[in-house]
N, CA, C and O atoms as a GROMACS GRO file, in nm:
protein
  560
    1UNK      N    1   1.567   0.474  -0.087
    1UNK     CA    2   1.459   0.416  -0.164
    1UNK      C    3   1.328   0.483  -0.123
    1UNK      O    4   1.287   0.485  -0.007
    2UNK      N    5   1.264   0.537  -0.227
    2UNK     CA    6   1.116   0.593  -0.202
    2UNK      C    7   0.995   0.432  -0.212
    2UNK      O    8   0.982   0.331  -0.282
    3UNK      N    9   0.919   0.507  -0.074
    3UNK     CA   10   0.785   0.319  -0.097
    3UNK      C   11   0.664   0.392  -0.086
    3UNK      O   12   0.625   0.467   0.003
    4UNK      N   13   0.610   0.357  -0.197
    4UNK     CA   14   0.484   0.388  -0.186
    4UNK      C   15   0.365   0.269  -0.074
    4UNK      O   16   0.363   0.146  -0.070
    5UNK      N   17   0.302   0.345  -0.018
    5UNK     CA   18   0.214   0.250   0.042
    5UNK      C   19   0.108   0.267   0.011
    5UNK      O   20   0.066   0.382   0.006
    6UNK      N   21   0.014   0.144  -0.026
    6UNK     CA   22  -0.106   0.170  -0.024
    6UNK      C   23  -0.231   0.060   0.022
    6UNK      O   24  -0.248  -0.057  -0.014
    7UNK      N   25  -0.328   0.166   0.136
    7UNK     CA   26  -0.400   0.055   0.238
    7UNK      C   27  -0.571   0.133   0.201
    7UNK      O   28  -0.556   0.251   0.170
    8UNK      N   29  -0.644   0.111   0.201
    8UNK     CA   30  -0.776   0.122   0.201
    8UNK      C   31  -0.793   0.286   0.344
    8UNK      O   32  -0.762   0.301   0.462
    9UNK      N   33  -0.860   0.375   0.232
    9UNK     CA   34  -0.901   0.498   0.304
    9UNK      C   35  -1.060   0.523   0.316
    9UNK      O   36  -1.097   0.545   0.432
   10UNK      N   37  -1.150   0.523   0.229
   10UNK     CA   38  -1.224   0.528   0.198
   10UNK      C   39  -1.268   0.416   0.182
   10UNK      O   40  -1.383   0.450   0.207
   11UNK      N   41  -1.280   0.277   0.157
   11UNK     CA   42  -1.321   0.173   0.146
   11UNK      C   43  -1.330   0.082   0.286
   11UNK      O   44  -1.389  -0.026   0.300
   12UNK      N   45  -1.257   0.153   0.384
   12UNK     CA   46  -1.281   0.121   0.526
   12UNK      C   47  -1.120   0.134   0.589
   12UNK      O   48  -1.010   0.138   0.536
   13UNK      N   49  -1.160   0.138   0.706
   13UNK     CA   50  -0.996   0.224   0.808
   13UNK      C   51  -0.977   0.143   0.905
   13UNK      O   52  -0.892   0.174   0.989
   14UNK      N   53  -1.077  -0.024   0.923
   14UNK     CA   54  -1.054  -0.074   1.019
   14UNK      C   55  -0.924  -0.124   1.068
   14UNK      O   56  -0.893  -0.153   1.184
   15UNK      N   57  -0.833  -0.130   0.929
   15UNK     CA   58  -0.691  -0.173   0.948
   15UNK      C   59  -0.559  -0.090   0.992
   15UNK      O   60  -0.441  -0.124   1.002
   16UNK      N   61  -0.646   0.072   1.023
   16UNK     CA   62  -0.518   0.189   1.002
   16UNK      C   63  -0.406   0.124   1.126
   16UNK      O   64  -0.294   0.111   1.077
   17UNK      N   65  -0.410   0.097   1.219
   17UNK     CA   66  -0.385   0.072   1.376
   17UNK      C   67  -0.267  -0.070   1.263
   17UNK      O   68  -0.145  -0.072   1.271
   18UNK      N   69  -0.316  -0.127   1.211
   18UNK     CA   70  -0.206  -0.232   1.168
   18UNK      C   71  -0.156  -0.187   1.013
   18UNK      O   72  -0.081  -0.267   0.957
   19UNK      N   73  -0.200  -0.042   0.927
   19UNK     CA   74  -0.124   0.005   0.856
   19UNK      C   75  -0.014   0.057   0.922
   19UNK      O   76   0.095   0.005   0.900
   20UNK      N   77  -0.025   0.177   1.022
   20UNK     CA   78   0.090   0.275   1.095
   20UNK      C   79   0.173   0.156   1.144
   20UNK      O   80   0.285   0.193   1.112
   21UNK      N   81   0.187   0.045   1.196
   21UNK     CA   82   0.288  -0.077   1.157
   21UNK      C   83   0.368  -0.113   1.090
   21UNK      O   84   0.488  -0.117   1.115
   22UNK      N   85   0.315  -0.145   0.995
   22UNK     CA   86   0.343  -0.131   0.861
   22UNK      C   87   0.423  -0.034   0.806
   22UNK      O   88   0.517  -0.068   0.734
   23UNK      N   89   0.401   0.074   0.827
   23UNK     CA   90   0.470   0.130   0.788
   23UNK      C   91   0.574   0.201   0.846
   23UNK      O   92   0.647   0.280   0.787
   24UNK      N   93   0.582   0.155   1.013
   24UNK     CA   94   0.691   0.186   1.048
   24UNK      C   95   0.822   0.090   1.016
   24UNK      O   96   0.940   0.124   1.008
   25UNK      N   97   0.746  -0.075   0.994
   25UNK     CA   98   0.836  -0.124   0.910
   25UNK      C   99   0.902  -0.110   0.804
   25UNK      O  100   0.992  -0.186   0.771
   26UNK      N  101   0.855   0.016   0.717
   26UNK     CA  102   0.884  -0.031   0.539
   26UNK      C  103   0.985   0.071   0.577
   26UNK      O  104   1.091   0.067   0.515
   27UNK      N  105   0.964   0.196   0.701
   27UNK     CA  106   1.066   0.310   0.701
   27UNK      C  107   1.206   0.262   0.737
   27UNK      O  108   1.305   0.332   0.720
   28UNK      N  109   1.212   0.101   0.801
   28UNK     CA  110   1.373   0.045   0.802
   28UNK      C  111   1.414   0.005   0.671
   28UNK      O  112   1.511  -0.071   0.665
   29UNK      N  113   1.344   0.051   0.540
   29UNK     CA  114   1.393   0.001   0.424
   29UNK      C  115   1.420   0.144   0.327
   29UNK      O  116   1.497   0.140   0.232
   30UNK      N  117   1.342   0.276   0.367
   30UNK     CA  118   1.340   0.378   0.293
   30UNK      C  119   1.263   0.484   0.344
   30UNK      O  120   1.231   0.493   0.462
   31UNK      N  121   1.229   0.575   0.245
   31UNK     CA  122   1.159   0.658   0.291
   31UNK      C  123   1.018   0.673   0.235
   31UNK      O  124   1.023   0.716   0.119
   32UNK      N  125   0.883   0.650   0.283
   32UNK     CA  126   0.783   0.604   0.295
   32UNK      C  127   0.688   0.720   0.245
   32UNK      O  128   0.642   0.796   0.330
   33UNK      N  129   0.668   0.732   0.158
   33UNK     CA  130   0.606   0.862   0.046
   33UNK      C  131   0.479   0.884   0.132
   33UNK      O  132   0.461   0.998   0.174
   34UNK      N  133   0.394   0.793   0.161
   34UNK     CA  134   0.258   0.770   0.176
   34UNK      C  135   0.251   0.759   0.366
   34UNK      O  136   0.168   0.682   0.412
   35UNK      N  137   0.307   0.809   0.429
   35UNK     CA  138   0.313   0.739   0.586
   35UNK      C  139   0.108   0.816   0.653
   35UNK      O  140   0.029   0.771   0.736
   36UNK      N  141   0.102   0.964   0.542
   36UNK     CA  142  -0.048   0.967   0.632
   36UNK      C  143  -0.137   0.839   0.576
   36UNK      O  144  -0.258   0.849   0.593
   37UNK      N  145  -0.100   0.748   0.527
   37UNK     CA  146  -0.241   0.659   0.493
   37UNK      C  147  -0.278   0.582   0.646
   37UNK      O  148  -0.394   0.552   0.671
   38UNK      N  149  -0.150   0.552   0.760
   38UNK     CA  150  -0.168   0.547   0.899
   38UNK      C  151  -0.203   0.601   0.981
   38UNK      O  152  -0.204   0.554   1.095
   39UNK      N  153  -0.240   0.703   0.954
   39UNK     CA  154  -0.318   0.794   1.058
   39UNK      C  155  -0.425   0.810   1.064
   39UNK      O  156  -0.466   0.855   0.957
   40UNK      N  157  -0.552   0.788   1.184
   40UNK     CA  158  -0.654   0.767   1.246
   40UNK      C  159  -0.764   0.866   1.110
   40UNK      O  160  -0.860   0.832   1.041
   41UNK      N  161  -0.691   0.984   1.123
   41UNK     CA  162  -0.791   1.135   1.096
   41UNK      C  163  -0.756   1.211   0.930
   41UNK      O  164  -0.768   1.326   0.890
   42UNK      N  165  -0.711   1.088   0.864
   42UNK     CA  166  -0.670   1.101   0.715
   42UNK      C  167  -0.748   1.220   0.659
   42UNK      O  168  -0.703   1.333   0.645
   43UNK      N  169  -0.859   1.180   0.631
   43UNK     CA  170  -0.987   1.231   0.569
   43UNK      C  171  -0.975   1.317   0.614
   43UNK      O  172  -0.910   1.390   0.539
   44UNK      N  173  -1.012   1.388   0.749
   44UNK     CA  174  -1.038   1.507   0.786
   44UNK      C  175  -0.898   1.631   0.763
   44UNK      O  176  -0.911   1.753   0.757
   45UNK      N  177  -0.800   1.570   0.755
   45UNK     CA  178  -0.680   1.630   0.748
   45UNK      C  179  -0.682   1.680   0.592
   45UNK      O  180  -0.663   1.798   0.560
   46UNK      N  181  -0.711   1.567   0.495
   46UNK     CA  182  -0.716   1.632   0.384
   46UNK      C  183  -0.850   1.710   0.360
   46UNK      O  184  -0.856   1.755   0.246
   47UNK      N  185  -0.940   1.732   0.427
   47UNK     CA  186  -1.069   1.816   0.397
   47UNK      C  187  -0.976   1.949   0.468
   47UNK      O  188  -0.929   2.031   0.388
   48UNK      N  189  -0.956   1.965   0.590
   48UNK     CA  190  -0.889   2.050   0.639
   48UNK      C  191  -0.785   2.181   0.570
   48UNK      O  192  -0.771   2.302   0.586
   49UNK      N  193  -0.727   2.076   0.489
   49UNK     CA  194  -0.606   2.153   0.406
   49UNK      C  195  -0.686   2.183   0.288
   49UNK      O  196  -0.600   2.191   0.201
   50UNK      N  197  -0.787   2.203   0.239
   50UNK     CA  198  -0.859   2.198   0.118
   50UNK      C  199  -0.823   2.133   0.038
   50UNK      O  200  -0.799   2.198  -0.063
   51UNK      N  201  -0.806   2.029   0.027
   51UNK     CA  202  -0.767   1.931  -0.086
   51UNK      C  203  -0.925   1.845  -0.162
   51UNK      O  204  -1.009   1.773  -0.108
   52UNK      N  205  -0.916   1.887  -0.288
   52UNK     CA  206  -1.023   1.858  -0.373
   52UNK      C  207  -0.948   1.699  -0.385
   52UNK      O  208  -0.836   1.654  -0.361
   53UNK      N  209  -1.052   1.654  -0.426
   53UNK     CA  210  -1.041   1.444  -0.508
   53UNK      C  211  -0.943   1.474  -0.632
   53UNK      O  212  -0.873   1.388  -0.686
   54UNK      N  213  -0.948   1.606  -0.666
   54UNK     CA  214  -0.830   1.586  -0.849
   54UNK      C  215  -0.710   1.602  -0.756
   54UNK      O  216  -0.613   1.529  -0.778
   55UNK      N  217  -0.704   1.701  -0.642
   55UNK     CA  218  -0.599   1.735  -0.516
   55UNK      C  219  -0.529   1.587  -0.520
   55UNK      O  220  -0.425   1.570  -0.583
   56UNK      N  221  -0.576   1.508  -0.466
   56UNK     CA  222  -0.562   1.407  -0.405
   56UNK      C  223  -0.527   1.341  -0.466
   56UNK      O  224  -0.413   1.303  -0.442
   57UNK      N  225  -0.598   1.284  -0.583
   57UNK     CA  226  -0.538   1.208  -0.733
   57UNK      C  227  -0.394   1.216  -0.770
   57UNK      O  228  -0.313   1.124  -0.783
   58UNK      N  229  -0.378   1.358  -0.786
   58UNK     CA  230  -0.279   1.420  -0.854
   58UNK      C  231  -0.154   1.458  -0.752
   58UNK      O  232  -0.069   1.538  -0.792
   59UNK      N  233  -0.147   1.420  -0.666
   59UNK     CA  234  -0.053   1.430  -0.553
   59UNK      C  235   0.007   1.240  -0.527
   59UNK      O  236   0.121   1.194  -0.529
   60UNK      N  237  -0.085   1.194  -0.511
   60UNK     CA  238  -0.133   1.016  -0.495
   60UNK      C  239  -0.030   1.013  -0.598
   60UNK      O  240   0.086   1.001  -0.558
   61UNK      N  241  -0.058   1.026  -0.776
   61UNK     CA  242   0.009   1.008  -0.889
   61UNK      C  243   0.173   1.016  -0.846
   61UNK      O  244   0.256   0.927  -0.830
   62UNK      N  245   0.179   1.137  -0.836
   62UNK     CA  246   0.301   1.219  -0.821
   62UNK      C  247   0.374   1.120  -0.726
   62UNK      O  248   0.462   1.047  -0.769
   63UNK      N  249   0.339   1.119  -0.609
   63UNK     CA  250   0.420   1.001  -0.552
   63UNK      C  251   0.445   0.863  -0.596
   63UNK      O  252   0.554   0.805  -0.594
   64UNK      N  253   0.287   0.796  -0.653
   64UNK     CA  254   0.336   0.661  -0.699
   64UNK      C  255   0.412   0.658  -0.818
   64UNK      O  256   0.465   0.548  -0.837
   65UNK      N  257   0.442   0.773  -0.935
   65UNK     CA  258   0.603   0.758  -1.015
   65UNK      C  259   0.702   0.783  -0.928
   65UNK      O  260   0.775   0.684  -0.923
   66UNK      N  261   0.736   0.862  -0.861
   66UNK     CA  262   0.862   0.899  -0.755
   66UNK      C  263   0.899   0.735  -0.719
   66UNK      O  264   1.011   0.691  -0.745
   67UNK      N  265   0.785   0.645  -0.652
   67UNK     CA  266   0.826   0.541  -0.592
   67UNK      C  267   0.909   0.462  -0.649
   67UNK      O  268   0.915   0.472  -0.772
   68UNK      N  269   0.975   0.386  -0.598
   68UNK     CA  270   1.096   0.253  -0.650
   68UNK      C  271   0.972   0.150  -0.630
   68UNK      O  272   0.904   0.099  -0.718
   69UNK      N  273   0.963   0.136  -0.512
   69UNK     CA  274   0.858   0.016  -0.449
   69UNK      C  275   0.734   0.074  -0.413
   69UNK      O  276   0.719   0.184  -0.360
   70UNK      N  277   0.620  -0.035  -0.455
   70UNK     CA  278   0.469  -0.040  -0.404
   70UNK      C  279   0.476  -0.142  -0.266
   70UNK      O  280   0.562  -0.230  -0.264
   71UNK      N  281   0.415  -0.133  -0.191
   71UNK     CA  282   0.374  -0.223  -0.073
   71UNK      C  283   0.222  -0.178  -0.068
   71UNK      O  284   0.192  -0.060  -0.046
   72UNK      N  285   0.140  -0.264  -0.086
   72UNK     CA  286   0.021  -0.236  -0.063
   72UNK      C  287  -0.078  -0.356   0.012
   72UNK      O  288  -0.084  -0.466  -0.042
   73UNK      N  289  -0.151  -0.330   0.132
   73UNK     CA  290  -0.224  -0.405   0.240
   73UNK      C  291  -0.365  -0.421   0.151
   73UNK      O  292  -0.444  -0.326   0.154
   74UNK      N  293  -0.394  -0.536   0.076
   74UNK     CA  294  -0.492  -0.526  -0.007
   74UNK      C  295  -0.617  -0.628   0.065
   74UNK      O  296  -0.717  -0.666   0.004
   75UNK      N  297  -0.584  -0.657   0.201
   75UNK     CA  298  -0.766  -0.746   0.279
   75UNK      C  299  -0.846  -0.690   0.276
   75UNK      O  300  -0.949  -0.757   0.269
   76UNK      N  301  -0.868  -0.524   0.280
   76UNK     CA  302  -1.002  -0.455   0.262
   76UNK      C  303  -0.994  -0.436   0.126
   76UNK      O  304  -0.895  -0.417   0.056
   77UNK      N  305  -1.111  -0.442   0.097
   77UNK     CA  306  -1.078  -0.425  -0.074
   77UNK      C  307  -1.107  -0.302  -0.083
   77UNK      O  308  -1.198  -0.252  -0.017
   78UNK      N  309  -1.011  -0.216  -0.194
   78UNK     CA  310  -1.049  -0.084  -0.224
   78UNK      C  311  -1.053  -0.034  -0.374
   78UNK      O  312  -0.993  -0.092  -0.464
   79UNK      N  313  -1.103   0.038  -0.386
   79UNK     CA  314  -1.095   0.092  -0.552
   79UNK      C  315  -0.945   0.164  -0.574
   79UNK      O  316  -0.852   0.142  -0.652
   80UNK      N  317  -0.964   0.254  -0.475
   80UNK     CA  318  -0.802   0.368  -0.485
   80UNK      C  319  -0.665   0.278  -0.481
   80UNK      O  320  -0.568   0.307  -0.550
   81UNK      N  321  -0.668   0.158  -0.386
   81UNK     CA  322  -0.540   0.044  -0.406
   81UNK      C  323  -0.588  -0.025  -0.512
   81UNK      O  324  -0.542   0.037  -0.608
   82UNK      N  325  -0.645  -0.102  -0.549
   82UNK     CA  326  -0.664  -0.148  -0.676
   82UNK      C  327  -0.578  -0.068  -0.819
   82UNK      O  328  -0.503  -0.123  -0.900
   83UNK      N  329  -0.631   0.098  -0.812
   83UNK     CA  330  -0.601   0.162  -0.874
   83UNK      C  331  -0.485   0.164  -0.898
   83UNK      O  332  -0.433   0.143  -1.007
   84UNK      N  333  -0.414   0.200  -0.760
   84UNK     CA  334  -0.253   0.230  -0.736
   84UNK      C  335  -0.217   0.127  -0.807
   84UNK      O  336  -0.152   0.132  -0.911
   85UNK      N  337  -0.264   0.020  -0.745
   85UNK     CA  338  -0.126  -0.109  -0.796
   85UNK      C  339  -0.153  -0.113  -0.932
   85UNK      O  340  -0.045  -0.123  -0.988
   86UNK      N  341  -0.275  -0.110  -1.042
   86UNK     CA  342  -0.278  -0.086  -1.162
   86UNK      C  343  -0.205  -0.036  -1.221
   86UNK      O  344  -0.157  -0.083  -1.324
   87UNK      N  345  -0.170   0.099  -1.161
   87UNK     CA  346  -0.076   0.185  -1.257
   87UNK      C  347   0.114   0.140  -1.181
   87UNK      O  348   0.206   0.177  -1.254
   88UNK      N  349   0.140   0.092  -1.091
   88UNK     CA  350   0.202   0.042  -1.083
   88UNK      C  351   0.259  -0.043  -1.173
   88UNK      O  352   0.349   0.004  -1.243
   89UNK      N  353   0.233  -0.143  -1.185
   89UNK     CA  354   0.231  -0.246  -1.249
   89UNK      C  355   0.240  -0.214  -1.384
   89UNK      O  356   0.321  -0.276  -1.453
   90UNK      N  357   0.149  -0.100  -1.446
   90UNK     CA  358   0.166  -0.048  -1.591
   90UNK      C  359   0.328   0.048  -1.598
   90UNK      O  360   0.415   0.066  -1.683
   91UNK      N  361   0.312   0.078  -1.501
   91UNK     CA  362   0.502   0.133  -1.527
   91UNK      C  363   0.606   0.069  -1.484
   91UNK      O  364   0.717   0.118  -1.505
   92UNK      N  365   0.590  -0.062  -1.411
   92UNK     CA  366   0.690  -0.156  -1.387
   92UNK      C  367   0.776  -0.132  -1.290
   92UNK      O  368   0.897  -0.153  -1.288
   93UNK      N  369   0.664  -0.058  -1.157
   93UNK     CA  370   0.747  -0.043  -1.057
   93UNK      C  371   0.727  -0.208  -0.967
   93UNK      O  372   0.629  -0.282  -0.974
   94UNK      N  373   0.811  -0.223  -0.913
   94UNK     CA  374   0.793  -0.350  -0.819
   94UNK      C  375   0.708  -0.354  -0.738
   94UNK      O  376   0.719  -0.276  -0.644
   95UNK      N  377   0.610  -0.429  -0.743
   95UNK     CA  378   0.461  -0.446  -0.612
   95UNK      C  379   0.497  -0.543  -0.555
   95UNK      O  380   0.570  -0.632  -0.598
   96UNK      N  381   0.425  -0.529  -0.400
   96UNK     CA  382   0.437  -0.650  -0.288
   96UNK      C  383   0.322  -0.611  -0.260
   96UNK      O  384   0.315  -0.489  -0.245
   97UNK      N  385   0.145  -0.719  -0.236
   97UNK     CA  386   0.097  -0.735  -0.166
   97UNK      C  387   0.113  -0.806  -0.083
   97UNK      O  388   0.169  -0.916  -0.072
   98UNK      N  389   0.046  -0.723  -0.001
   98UNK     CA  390  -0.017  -0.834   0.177
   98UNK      C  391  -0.120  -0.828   0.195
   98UNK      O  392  -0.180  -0.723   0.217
   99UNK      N  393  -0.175  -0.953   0.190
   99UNK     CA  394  -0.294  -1.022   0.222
   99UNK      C  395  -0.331  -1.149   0.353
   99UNK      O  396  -0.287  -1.262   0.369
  100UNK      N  397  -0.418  -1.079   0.421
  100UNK     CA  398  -0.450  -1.178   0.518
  100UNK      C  399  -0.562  -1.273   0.493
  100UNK      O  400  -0.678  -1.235   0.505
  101UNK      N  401  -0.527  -1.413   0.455
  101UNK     CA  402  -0.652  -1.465   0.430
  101UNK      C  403  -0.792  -1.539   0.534
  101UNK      O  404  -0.888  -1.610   0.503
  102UNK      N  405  -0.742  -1.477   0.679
  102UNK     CA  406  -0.861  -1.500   0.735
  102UNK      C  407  -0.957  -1.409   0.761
  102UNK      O  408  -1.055  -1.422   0.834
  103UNK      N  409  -0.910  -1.277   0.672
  103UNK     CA  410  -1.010  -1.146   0.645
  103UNK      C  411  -1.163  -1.243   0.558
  103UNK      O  412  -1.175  -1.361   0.527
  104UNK      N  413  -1.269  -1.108   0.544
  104UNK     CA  414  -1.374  -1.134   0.514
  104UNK      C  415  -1.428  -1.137   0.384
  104UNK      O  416  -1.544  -1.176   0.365
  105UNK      N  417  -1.324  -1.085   0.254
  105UNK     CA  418  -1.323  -1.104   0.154
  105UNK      C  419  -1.197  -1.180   0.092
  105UNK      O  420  -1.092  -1.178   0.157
  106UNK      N  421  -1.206  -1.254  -0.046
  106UNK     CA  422  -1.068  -1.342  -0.107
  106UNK      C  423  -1.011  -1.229  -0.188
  106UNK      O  424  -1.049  -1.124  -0.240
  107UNK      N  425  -0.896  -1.300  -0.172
  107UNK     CA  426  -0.822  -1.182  -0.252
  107UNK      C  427  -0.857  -1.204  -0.433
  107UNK      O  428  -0.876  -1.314  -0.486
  108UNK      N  429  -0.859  -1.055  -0.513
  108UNK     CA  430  -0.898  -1.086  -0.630
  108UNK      C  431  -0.809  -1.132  -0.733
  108UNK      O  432  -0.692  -1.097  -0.750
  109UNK      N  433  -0.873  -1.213  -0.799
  109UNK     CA  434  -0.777  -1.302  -0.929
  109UNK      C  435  -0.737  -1.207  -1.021
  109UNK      O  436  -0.678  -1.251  -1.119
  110UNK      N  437  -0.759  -1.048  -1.012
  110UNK     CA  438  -0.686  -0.957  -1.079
  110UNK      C  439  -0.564  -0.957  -0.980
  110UNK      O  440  -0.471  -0.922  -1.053
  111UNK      N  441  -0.532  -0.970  -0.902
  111UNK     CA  442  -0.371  -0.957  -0.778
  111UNK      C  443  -0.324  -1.054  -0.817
  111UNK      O  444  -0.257  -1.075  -0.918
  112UNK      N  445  -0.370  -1.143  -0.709
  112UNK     CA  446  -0.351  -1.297  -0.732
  112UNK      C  447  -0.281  -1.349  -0.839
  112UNK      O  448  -0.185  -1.424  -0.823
  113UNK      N  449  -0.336  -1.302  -0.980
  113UNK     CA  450  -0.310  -1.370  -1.123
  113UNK      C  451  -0.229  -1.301  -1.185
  113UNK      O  452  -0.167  -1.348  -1.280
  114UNK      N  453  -0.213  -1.186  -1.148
  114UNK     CA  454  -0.083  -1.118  -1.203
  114UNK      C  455   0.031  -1.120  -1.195
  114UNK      O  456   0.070  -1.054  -1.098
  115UNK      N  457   0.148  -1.187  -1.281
  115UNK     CA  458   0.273  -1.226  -1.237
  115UNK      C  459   0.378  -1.119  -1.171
  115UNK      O  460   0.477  -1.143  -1.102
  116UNK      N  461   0.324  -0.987  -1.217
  116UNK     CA  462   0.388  -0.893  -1.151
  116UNK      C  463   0.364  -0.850  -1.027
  116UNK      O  464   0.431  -0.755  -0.985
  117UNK      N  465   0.286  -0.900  -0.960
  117UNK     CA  466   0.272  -0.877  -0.858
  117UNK      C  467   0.296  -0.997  -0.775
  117UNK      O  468   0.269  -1.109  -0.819
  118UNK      N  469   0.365  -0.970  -0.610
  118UNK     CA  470   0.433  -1.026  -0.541
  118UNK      C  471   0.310  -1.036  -0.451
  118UNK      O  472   0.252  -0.936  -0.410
  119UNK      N  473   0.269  -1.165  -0.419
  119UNK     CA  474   0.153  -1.164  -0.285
  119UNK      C  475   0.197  -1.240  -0.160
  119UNK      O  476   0.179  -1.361  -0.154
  120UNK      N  477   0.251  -1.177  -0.067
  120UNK     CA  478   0.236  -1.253   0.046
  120UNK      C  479   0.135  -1.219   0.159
  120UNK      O  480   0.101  -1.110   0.205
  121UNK      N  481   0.096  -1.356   0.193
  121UNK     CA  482  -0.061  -1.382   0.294
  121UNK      C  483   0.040  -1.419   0.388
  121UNK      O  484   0.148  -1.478   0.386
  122UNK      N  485  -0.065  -1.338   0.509
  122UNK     CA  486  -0.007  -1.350   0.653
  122UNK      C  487  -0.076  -1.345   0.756
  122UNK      O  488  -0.194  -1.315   0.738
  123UNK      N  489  -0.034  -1.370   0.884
  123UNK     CA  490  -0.136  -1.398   0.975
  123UNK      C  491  -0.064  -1.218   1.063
  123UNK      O  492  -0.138  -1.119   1.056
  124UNK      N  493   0.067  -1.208   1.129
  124UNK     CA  494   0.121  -1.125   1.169
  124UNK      C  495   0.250  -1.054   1.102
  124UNK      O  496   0.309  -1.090   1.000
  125UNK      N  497   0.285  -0.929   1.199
  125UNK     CA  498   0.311  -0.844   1.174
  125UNK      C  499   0.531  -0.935   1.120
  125UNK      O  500   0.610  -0.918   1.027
  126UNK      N  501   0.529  -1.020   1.246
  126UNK     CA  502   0.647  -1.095   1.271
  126UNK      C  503   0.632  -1.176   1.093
  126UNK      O  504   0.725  -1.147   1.018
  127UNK      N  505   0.540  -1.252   1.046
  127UNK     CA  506   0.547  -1.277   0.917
  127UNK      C  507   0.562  -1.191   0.796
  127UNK      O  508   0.565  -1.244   0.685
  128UNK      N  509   0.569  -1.078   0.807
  128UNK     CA  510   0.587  -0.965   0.718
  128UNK      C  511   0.721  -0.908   0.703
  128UNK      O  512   0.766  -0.878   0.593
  129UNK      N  513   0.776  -0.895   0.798
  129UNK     CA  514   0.958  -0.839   0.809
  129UNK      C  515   1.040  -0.917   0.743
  129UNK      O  516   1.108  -0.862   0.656
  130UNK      N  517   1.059  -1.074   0.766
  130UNK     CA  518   1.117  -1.160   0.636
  130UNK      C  519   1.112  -1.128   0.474
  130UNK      O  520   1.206  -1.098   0.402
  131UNK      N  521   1.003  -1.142   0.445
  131UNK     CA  522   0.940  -1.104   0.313
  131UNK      C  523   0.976  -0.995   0.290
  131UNK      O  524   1.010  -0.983   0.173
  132UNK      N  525   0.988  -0.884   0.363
  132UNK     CA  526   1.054  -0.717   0.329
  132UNK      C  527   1.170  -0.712   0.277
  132UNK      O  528   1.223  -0.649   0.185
  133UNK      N  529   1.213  -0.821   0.381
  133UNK     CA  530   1.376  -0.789   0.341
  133UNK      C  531   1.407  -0.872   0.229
  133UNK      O  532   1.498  -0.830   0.157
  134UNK      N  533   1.360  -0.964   0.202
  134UNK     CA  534   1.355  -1.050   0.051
  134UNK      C  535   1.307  -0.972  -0.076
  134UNK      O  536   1.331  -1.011  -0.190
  135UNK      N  537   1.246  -0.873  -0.049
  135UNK     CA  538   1.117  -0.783  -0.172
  135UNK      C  539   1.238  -0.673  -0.183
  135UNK      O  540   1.292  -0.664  -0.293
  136UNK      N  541   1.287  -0.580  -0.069
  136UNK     CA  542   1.377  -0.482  -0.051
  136UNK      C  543   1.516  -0.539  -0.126
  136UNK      O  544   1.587  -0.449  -0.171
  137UNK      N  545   1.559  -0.659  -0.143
  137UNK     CA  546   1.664  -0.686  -0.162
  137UNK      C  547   1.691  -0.709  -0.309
  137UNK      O  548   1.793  -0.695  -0.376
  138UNK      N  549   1.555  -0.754  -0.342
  138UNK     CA  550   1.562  -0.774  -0.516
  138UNK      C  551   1.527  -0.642  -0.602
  138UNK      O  552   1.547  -0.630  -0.723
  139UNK      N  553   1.480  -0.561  -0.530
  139UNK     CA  554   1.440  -0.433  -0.596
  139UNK      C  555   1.556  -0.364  -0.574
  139UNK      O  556   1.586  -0.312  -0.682
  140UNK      N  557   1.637  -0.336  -0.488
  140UNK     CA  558   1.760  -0.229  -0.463
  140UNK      C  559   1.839  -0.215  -0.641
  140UNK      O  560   1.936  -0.141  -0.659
   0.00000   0.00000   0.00000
């Protein structure tokens, strides 16, 4: 199973340390398209390799059709996850958010209200592995 992940890059990185978690979890379910969104030095890696924003777009794309599953960490709010799960959702791949609701923003009634999308709120990492294997099991 290919999983797309998607966590806030640009909209803030305070969570990378509990994305790379994350996503060492989703790798006991498949193989994890997106694993640099966990790494400290994202940005600079893709400036590094010359990768332009259409670069990036168009690579981003390419993986989120490949994907079976979305998993996306949506407490920081971002434009680029927002995005993802948009087009997700428009091609009817299966989404799971995670949302922590003692973060500093609510989650938006565009997630929230969308029946296609799966939201589970959590405090830890131990509340998230249940739900995987429940999300992993209906999508197979």
């Amino acid at each position: 199973m290919d999983i797309f992940f998607s966590g806030s890059i640009r909209g803030g990185r305070d969570d990378v340390d509990l994305y790379a978690d994350l996503i060492a979890l989703l790798e006991q379910h498949g193989t994890v398209l997106t694993e640099h969104v966990g790494t400290e030095d994202v940005e600079t890696k893709e400036r590094e390799a010359g990768l332009t924003d259409v670069d990036i777009h168009d690579q981003d794309v390419a993986w989120l059709r490949r994907a079976d599953a979305v998993v996306a960490e949506v407490t920081t709010p971002s434009l680029g996850v927002g995005y993802e799960v948009g087009r997700a959702v428009a091609w009817e791949t299966p989404v799971l958010a995670l949302y922590r609701p003692e973060g500093e923003h609510e989650l938006s009634a565009m997630v929230r209200g969308n029946e296609a999308i799966e939201v589970l709120e959590y405090e830890t990492l131990a509340d998230v592995e249940p739900a995987l294997e429940t999300f992993f099991e209906r999508v197979r």
